[in-house]
C-alpha positions in Angstrom: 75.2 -73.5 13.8 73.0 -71.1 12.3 74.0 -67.6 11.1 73.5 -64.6 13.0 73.3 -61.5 11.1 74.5 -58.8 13.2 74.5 -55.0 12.6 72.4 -53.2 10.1 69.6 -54.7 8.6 70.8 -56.1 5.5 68.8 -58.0 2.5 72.0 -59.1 0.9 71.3 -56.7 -2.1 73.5 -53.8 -3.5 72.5 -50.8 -4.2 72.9 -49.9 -8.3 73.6 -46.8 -9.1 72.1 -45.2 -12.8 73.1 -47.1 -16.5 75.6 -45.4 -18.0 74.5 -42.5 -21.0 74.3 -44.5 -24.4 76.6 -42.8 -27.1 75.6 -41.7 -30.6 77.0 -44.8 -31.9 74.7 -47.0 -29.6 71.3 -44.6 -30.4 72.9 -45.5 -34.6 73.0 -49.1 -33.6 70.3 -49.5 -31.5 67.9 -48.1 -34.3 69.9 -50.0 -37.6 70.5 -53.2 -35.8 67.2 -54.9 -37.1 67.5 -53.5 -40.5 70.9 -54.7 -40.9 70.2 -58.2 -39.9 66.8 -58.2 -42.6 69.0 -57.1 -45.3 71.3 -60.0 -44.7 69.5 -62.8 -42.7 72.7 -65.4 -42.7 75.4 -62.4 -41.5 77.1 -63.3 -37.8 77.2 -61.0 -34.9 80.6 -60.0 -35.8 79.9 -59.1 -38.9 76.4 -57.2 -37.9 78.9 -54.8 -35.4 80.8 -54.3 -38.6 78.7 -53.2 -41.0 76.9 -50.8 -38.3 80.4 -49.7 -37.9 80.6 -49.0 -41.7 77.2 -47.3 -42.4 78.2 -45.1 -38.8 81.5 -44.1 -40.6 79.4 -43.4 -43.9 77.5 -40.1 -42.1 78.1 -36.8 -42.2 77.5 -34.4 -39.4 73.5 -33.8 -40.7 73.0 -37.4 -40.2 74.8 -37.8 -37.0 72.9 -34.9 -35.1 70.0 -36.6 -33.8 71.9 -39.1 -33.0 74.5 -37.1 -31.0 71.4 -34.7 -29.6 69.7 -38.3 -28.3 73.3 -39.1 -26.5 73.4 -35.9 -25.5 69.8 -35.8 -24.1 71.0 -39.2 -22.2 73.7 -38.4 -20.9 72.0 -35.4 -18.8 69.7 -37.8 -17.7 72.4 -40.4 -16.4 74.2 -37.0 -14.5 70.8 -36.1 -12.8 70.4 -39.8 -11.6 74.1 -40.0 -10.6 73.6 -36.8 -8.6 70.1 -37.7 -7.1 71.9 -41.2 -6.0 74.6 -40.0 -4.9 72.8 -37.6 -2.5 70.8 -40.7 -1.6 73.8 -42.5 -0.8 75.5 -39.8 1.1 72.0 -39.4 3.7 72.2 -43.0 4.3 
């Protein structure tokens, strides 16, 4: 026997809400991750995550602000979207 959707019309699909803000960390990683794996071509994906974890630790607050002004920048972004969606959501 066939199924019979009943109800709203449905495609099956959810709707997403917006990704998440990236941190300063992720912006740092994001932007070091290729030059870490050049320096050291044979190094493991463990070991990549802990030397951007090092060089992240090594900064001081000059280095970090673009970095934190980026995440900050992002993280508006991802409140605006929530709040757009959300108002979305709640018309529906």
């Amino acid at each position: 026997m066939p199924k019979v959707k009943r109800g709203k019309k449905d495609d099956g699909k959810k709707k997403r809400g917006p990704k998440r803000g990236l941190s300063a960390y992720m912006f740092f990683a994001n932007e070091q991750r290729e030059n870490v794996r050049a320096e050291n071509p044979n190094i493991t994906f463990g070991q990549v995550g802990k030397v951007l974890g090092e060089r992240w630790k090594a900064l001081n607050d000059k280095q970090r602000a673009p970095y934190e002004a980026k995440a900050a920048a992002d993280k508006k972004r991802y409140e605006d979207e929530k709040a757009a969606f959300q108002a979305e959501d709640d018309s529906n």
